[in-house]
MIGUGU-238267 format. One record per residue (C-alpha): residue number from 1; x, y, z; residue in three letters. Coordinates in steps of 0.2 Angstrom, whole numbers, plus 2048, in hexadecimal, padded with zeros to 3 digits. Example, Ala and Ser with C-alpha at 12.3 -4.5 7.8 and 13.67 -1.06 7.14 Angstrom:
resi_u_v_w_resn
1_83E_7EA_827_ALA .
2_844_7FB_824_SER .
//
This chain:
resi_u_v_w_resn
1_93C_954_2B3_UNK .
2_92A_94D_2AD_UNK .
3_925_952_2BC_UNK .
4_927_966_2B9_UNK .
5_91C_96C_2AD_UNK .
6_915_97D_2A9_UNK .
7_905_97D_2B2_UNK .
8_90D_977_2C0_UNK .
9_91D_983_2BF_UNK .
10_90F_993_2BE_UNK .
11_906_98B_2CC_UNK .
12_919_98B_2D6_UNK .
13_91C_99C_2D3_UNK .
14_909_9A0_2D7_UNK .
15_90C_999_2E9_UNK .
16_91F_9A1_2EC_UNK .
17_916_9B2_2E6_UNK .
18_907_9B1_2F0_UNK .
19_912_9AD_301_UNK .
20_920_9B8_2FE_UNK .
21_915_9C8_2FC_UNK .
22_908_9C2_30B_UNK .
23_917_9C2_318_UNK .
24_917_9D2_31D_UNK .
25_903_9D4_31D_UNK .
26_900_9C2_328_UNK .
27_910_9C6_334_UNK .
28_90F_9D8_334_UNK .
29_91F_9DC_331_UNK .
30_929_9ED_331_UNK .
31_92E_9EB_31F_UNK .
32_923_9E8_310_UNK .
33_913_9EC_308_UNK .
34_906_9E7_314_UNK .
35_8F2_9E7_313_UNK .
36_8EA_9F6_31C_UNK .
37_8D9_9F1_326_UNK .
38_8CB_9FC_323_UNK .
39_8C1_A08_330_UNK .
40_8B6_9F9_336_UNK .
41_8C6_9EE_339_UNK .
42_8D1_9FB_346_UNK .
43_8C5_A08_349_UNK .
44_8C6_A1B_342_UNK .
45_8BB_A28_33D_UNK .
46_8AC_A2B_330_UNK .
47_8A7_A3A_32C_UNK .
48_89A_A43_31E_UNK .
49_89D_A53_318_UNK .
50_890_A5F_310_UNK .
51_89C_A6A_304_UNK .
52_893_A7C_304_UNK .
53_894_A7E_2F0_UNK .
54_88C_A90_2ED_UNK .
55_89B_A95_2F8_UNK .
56_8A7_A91_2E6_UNK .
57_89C_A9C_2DD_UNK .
58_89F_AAA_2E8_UNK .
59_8B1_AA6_2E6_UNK .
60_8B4_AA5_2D6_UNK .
61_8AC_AB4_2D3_UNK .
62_8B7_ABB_2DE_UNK .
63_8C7_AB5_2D6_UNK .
64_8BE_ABB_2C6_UNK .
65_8BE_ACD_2CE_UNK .
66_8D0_ACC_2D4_UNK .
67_8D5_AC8_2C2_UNK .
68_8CB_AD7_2BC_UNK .
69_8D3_AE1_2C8_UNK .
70_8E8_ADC_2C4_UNK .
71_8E1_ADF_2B1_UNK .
72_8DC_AEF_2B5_UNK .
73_8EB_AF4_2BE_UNK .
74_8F8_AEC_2B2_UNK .
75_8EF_AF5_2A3_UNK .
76_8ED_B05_2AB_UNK .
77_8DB_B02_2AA_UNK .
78_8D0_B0F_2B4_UNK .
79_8C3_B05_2BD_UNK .
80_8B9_B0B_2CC_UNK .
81_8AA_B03_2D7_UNK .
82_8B0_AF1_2D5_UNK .
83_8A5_AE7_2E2_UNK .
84_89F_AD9_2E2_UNK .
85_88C_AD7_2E5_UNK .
86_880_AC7_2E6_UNK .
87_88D_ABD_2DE_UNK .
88_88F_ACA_2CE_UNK .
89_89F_AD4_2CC_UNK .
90_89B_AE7_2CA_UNK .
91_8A7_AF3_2C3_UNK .
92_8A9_B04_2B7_UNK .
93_8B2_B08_2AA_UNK .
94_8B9_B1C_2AA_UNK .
95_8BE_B1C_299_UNK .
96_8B3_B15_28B_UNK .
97_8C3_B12_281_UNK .
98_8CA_B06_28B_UNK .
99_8BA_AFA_28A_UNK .
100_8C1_AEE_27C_UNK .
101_8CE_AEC_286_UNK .
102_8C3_AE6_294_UNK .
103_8B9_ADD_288_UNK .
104_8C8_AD2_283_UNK .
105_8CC_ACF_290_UNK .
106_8BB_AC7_29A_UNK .
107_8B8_AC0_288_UNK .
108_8C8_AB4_290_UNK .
109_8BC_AAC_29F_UNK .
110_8B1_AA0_29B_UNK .
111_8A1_A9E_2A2_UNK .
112_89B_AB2_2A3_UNK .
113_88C_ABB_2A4_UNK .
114_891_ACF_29E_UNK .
115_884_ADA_29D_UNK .
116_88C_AEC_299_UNK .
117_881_AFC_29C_UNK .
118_88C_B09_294_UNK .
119_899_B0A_29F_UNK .
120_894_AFF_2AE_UNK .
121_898_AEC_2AD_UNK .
122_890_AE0_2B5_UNK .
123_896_ACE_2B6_UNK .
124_892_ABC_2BB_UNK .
125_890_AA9_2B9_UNK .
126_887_A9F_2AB_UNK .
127_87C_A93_2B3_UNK .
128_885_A86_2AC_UNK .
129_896_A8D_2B0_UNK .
130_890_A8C_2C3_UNK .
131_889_A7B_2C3_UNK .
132_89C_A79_2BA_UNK .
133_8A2_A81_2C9_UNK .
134_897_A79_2D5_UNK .
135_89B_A69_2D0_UNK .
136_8AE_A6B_2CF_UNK .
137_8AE_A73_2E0_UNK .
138_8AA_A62_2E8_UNK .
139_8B6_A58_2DC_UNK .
140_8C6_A64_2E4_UNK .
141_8BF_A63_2F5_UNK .
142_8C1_A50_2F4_UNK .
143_8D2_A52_2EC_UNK .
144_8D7_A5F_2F7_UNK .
145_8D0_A57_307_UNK .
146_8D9_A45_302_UNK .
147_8EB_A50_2FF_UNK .
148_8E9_A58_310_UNK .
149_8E5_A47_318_UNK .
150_8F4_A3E_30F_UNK .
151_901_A4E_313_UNK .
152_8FC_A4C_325_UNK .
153_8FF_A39_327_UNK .
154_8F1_A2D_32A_UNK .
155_8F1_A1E_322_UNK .
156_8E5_A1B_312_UNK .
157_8D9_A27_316_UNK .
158_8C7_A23_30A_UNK .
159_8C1_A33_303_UNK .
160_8B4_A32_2F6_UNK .
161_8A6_A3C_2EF_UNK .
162_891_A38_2F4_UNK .
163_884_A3F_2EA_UNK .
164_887_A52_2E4_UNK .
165_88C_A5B_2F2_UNK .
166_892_A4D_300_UNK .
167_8A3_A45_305_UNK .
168_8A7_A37_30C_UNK .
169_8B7_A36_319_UNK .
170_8BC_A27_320_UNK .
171_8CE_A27_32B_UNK .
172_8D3_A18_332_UNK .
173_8DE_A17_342_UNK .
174_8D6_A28_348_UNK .
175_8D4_A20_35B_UNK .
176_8D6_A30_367_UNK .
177_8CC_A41_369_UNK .
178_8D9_A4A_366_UNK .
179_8DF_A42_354_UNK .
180_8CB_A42_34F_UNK .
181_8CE_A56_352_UNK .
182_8DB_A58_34A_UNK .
183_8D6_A51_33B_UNK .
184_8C5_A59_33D_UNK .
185_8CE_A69_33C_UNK .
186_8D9_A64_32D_UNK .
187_8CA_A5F_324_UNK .
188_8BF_A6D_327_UNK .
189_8CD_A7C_328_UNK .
190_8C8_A85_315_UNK .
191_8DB_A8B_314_UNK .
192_8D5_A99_30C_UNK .
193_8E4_AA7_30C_UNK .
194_8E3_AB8_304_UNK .
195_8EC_AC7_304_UNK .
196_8E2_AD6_305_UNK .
197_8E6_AE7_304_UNK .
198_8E0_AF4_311_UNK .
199_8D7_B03_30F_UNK .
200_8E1_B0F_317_UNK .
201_8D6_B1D_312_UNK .
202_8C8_B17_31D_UNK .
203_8D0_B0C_329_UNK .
204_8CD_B16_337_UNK .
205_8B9_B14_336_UNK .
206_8BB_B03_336_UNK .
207_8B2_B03_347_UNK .
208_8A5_B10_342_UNK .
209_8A0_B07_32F_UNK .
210_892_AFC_32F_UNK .
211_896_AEC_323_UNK .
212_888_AF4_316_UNK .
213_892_B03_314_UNK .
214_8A4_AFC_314_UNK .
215_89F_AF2_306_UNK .
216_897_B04_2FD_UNK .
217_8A9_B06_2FD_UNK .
218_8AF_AF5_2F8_UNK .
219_8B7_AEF_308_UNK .
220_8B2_AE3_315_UNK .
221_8B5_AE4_328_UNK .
222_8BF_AD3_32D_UNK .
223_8C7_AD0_33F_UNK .
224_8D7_ACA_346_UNK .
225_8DB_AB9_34A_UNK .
226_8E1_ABC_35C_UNK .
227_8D5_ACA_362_UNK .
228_8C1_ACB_35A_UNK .
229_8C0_ADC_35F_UNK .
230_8D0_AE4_354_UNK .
231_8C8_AE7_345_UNK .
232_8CF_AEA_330_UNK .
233_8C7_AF1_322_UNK .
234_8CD_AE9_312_UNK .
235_8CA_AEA_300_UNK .
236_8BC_ADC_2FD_UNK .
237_8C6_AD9_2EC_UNK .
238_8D6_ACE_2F2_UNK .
239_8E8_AD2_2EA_UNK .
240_8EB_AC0_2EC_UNK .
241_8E3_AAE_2F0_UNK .
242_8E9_AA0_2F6_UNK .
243_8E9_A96_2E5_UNK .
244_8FA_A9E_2E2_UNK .
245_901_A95_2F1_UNK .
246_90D_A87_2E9_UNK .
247_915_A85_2FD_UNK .
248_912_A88_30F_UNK .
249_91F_A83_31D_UNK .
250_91F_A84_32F_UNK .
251_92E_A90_333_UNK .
252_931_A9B_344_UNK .
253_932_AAE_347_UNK .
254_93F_AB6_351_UNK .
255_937_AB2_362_UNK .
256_937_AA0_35E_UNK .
257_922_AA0_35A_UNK .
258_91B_A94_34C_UNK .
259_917_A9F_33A_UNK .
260_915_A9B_32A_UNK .
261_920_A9F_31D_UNK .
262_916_A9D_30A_UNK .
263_91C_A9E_2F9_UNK .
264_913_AA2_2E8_UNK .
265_913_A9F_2D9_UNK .
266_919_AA7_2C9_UNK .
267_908_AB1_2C5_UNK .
268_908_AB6_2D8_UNK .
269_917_ABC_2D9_UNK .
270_916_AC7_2CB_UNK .
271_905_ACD_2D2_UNK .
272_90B_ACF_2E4_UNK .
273_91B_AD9_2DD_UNK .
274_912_AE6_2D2_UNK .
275_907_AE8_2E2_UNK .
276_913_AEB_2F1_UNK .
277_91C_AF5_2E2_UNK .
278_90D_B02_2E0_UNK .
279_909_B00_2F5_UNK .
280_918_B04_2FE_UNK .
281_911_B0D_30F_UNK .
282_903_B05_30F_UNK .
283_8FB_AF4_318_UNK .
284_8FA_AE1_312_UNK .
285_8EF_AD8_31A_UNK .
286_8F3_AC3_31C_UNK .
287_8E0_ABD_31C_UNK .
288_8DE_AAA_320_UNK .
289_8CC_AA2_322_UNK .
290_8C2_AB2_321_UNK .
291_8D0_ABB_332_UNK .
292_8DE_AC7_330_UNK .
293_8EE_ABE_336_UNK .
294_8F9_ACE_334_UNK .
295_8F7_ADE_32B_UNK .
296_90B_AE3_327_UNK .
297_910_AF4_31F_UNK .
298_916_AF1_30E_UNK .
299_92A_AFA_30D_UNK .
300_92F_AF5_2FE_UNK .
301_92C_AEC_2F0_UNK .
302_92D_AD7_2F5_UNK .
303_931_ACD_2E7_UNK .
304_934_ABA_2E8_UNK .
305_924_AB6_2EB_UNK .
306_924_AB3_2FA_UNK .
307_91C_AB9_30B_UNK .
308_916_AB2_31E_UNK .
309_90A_AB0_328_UNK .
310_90A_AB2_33A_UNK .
311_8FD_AB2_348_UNK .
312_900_AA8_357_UNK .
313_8FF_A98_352_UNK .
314_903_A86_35C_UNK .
315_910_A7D_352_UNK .
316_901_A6E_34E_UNK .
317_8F4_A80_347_UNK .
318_906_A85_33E_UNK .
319_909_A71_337_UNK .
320_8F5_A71_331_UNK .
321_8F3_A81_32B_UNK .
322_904_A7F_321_UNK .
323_8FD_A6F_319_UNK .
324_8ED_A74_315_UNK .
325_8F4_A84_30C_UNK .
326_900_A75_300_UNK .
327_8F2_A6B_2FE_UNK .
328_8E7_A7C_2F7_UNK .
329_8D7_A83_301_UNK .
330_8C8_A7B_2FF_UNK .
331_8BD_A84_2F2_UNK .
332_8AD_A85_2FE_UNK .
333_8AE_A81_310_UNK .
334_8A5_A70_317_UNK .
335_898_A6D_325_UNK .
336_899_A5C_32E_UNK .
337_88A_A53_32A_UNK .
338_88D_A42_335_UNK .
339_89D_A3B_33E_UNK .
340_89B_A29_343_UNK .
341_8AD_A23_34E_UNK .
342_8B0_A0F_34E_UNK .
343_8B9_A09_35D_UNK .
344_8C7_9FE_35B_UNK .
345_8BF_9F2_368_UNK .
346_8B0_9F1_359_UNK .
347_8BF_9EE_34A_UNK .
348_8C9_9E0_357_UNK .
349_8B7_9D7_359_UNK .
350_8B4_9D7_345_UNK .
351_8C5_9D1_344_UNK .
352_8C1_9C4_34C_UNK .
353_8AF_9BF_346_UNK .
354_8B8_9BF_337_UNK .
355_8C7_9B3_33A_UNK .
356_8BC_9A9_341_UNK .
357_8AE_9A7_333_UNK .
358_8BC_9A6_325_UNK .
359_8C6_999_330_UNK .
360_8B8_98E_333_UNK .
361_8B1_98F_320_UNK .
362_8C3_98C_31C_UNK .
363_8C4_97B_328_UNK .
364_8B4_975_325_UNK .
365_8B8_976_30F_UNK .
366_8C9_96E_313_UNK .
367_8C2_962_31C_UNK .
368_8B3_95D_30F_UNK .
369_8C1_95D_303_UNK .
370_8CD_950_30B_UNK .
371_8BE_945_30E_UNK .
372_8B5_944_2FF_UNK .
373_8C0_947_2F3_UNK .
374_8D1_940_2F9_UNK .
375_8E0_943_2F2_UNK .
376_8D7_94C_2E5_UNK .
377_8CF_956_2F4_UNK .
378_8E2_95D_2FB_UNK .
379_8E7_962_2EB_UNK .
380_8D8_96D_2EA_UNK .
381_8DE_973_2FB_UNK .
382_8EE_977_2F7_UNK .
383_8E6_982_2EA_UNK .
384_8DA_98A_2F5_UNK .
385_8E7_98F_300_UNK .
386_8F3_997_2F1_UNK .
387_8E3_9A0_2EE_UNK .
388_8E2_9A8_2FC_UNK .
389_8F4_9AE_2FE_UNK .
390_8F1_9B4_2ED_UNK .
391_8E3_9BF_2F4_UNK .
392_8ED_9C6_302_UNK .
393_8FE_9C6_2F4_UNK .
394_8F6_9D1_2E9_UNK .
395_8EB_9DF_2F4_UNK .
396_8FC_9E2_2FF_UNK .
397_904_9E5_2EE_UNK .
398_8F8_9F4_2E8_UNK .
399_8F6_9FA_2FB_UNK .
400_8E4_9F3_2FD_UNK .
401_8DA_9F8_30C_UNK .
402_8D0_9E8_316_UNK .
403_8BF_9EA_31B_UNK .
404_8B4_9DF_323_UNK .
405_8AA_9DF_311_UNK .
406_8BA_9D9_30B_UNK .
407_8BD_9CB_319_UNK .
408_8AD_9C5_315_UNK .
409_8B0_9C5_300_UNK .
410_8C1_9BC_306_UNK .
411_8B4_9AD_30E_UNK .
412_8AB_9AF_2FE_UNK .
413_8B9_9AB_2F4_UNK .
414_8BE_99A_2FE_UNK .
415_8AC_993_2F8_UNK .
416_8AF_999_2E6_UNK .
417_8C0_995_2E6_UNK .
418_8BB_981_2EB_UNK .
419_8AC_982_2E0_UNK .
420_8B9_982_2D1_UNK .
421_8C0_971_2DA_UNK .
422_8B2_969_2DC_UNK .
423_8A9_96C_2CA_UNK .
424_8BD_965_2C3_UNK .
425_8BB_956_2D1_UNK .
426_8AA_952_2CC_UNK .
427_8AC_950_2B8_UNK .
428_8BE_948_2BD_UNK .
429_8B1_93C_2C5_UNK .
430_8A3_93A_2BB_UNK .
431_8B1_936_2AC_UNK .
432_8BA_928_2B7_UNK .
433_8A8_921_2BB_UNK .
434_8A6_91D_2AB_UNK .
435_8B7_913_2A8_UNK .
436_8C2_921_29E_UNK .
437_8D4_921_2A3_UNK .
438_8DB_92C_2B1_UNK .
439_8E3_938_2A3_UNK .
440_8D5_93A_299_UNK .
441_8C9_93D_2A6_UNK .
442_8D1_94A_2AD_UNK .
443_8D8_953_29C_UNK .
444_8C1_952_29A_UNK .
445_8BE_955_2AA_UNK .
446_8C8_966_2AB_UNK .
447_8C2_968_298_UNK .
448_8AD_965_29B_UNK .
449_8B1_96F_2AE_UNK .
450_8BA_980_2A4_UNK .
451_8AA_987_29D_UNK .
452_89F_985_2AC_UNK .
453_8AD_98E_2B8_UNK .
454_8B1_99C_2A9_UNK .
455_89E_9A1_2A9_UNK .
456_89C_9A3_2BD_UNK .
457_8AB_9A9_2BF_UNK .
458_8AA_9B8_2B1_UNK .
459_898_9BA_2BA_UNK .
460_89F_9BF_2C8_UNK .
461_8AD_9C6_2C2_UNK .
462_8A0_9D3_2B9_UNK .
463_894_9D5_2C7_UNK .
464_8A6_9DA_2D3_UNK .
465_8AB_9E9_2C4_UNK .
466_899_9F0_2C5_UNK .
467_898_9F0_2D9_UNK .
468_8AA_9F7_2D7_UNK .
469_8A6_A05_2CC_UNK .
470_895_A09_2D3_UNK .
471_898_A06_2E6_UNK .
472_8A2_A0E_2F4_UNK .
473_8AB_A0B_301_UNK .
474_8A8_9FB_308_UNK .
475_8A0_9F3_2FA_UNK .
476_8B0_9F7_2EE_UNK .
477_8BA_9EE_2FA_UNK .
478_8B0_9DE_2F9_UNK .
479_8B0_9E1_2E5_UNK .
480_8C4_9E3_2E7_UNK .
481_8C5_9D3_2F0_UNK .
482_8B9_9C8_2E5_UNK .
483_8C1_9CD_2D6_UNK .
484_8D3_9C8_2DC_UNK .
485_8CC_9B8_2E5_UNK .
486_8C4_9B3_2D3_UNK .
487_8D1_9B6_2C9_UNK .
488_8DD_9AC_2D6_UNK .
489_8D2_99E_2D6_UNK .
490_8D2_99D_2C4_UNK .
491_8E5_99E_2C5_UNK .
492_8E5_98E_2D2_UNK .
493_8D6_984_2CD_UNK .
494_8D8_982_2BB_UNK .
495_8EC_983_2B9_UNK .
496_8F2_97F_2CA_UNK .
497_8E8_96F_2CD_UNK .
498_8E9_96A_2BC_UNK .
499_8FE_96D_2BC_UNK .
500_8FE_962_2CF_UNK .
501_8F3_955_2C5_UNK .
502_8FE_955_2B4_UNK .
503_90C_951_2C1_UNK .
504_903_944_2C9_UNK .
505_8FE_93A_2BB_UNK .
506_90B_92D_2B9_UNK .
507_908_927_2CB_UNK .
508_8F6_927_2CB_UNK .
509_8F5_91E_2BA_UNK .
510_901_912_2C6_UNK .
511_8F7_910_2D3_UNK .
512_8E6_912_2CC_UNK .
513_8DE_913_2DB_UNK .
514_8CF_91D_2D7_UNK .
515_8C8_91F_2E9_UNK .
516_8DA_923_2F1_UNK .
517_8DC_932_2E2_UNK .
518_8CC_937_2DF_UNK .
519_8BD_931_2EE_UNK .
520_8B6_924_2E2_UNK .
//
C-alpha cells in the first residue's frame, strides 16, 4: 500500500472523472451530457437586430391609458376625450370632485409628468423614466427573444445584448431556407395581442373617416388579417394587452382549422369580465401585430379568463404565434440590421484545421517530452492527457458550446499545461545536477517550481475573467476554455505528477539511474 498515496488517489479520480464524463462528447453518444459546437463549427445563422426603442415609450404610455381607463370605469369615474397624442395621454375630468380620486391614483405610477389645467389632464414620461424604459425595452427583447428560441427547439441559441439598442443572435444547426425563415419569423413576430373594443356608433364610416378624424374620436382604423380591404374602427385605448397572456396553445375549431386558444391572468380576467359584462351586443375585436383577427359579438358575460384567436392560420403560423404569445410580445418591434449564414462545409473544414493544429501541437510536445526528459517526460504526458479530458469533463457537464476560439484556447492549454512540467523537470534537474538525492530534489524541485507556475497561471487566470466579463461571444468561449484548461493543469501538474512521482520513489532511489528517469 506505499504505493497509493493521496496525490496520487486524487490524480486517479481526476483521470476516471475526466474519461467517464468525455465519453459521450468524443463518441457522440445518444445518451449523456455532450459539448455543443458553436456557429463556426456546423454552421447556422447570425443575425443583428436594431430593437426600435421609442416604440416602448409609446407602449407604455398606452398601457398607462388602458389603466386609466379600467380606473375610471371601476370607480364610476366620468372621463371623456381620452386620446392619446405625441406620446402624452389626454383626458377630462366631468366632475371636479372626483379629481383626488384621480390624483391617487396616477400618484401610484412612477415616472409621470402631470400637468393639470383645471379640468383637463395631460400626461407623460419623465426623461428619465423613458431612458428607464428605453433601456429595459432591450433587456426583455433579449429575454423574451431567447424564450421563444428555446420554446421552439434549437439547440443553444446565443442571445446577447451589443451597445444600447442592438442584439446579437447566433442559431447554430440553422442549415436550410426554410428553418432560417422560420426562425426569422419567430424572432421578429412582436406577439403583440390586444382586445379592442369597437365603435359601434361610428363603425359604419369606417370607409369614409380619414385616420386624422377617427382619432378626433379616439379610434383607429385597423384591417383584417385575411382581406386588407375589410376594414374596423376600434377604440385606440385597448381593454386588454397581451401582458396578461400567462398561455397560448394551438387547438382546432370545428372545421378542423388551426386557432388559438389563450388564457389570462388573474387581473385580466377580472378586467375582461366587467367588460363583456357592461358590452353584451356589441363587438370584441382579437387584434394581433397591429390586424384584426376576428371581431365576435359579446352574448354574455365570459368569465374564466379565457378567449381565442382565429384567422386562418397554417398549423407552423398557429405553433409560432402560440409561442411567441407564452414567451410575452416583444416590447418594441426589431429591424434586421445584418444576417451572416455559415455553411456547414465552412464549420466541417474548421473542424478539421483544428484537429489537425491540436493533434500535431499535441505529437510534437509528447514527443519533446519522451525525448528529453524520459521517463520523467511520460509522466508529464500522462498528465497532459488527464488535462485535456478534464477540459472536455467539465464544459459537457455545464452544457458548454465549442467554438473555434475555444479549439484554439484548448491548443493553448497543451503548451500551458506542459509548461508546468517542464519548469518541475527543470528544477528536478538542476537539484540532481548538483548531487542532492532523488527525494530531496524533487520535494525542492516542485517547492522552488510552485511559485513560478502560481504567478502565470493566476495571470492568466485574471486575464481569462476579464475577456469573460468584458467580451462576447467567441472571445467568452476562449475565456471558458482557458480558465478550465488552467485550473486542470494545476490539478495535474503540481498534484498528479507529484502523486506518480511519490509512488515511484522507492524504485528510482533503487535504480538511480538519473538519465533513464530524468534525461540527465
Amino acid at each position: 500500500m506505499k504505493f497509493f498515496n493521496y496525490r496520487l488517489v486524487i490524480f486517479i479520480l481526476s483521470i476516471i472523472f475526466g474519461v467517464v464524463f468525455s465519453v459521450p462528447t468524443l463518441l457522440q453518444t445518444d445518451t449523456g451530457k455532450k459539448i455543443s459546437l458553436g456557429l463556426d463549427l456546423q454552421g447556422g445563422l447570425h443575425m443583428l437586430l436594431g430593437v426600435k426603442t421609442e416604440e416602448a415609450v409609446t407602449s407604455k404610455i398606452k398601457s398607462i391609458a388602458t389603466s386609466i381607463k379600467y380606473f375610471a370605469d371601476d370607480e364610476d369615474i366620468l372621463i371623456e376625450d381620452l386620446s392619446i397624442r405625441n406620446d402624452n395621454v389626454l383626458f377630462t375630468v366631468l366632475d371636479k370632485d372626483e379629481i383626488p380620486k384621480v390624483d391617487e391614483m396616477l400618484a401610484k405610477i412612477k415616472g409621470l409628468n402631470i400637468v393639470k389645467n383645471d379640468l383637463n389632464f395631460k400626461i407623460n414620461l419623465t426623461e428619465e423614466e423613458s431612458a428607464t424604459t428605453q433601456d429595459l425595452a432591450v433587456a426583455q427583447a433579449v429575454e423574451t427573444i431567447r424564450n421563444r428560441l428555446d420554446q421552439f427547439g434549437l439547440a443553444e441559441p446565443t442571445v446577447i445584448r451589443q451597445g444600447a439598442t442592438d442584439i446579437v443572435v447566433e442559431l447554430p444547426g440553422i442549415k436550410t431556407a426554410e428553418e432560417e425563415k422560420a426562425a426569422r419569423e419567430l424572432i421578429s413576430k412582436p406577439a403583440n395581442l390586444e382586445l379592442m373594443a369597437v365603435d359601434e356608433e361610428r363603425a359604419d364610416q369606417v370607409y369614409t373617416l380619414s385616420k386624422g378624424a377617427a382619432a378626433e374620436y379616439g379610434d383607429i382604423i385597423l384591417s383584417d388579417t385575411k382581406d386588407s380591404n375589410i376594414k374596423y374602427l376600434v377604440k385606440e385605448i385597448p381593454i386588454l394587452n397581451g401582458s396578461q397572456v400567462i398561455d397560448a396553445k394551438v387547438a382546432f375549431d370545428q372545421s378542423n382549422q388551426p386557432i388559438i386558444n389563450f388564457t389570462l391572468n388573474a387581473s385580466g380576467s377580472r378586467i375582461f369580465g366587467d367588460f363583456t359584462a357592461k358590452s353584451v351586443g356589441k363587438r370584441l375585436a382579437v387584434v394581433l401585430d397591429g390586424t384584426v383577427y376576428s371581431a365576435p359579438n359579446i352574448r354574455e358575460r365570459i368569465g374564466g379568463g379565457s378567449g381565442q384567436i382565429s384567422g386562418g392560420f397554417t398549423l407552423i403560423e398557429a405553433g409560432n404565434v402560440a409561442i411567441a404569445l407564452r414567451s410575452g410580445a416583444l416590447p418594441a418591434s426589431v429591424d434586421l440590421l445584418e444576417k451572416r449564414s455559415v455553411g456547414p462545409s465552412l464549420g466541417a473544414d474548421s473542424i478539421e484545421a483544428s484537429k489537425i493544429a491540436l493533434i500535431s501541437g499535441f505529437l510534437i510536445v509528447f514527443i519533446f517530452m519522451i525525448v528529453y526528459y524520459r521517463r520523467a517526460g511520460i509522466i508529464a504526458n500522462i498528465a497532459l492527457v488527464t488535462n485535456i479530458f478534464i477540459i472536455i469533463s467539465v464544459m459537457a457537464m455545464f452544457g458548454a458550446t465549442l467554438t473555434l476560439p475555444g479549439m484554439a484556447g484548448i491548443v493553448l492549454t497543451v503548451g500551458m499545461a506542459v509548461d508546468a512540467n517542464v519548469i518541475i523537470g527543470e528544477r528536478i534537474r538542476e537539484l540532481l545536477k548538483q548531487g542532492v538525492s532523488i527525494p530531496k530534489a524533487i520535494e525542492d524541485g516542485y517547492s522552488n517550481a510552485m511559485r513560478a507556475i502560481l504567478d502565470a497561471n493566476v495571470t492568466t487566470l485574471l486575464v481569462s475573467v476579464i475577456l469573460y466579463a468584458y467580451g462576447t461571444g467567441p472571445i467568452k468561449g476562449f475565456a471558458v476554455t482557458i480558465a478550465i484548461g488552467i485550473l486542470a493543469s494545476m490539478l495535474t501538474a503540481i498534484l498528479g505528477t507529484h502523486g506518480i512521482y511519490e509512488a515511484m520513489l522507492p524504485k528510482m532511489s533503487k535504480d538511480k539511474k538519473l538519465k533513464k528517469w530524468f534525461g540527465i
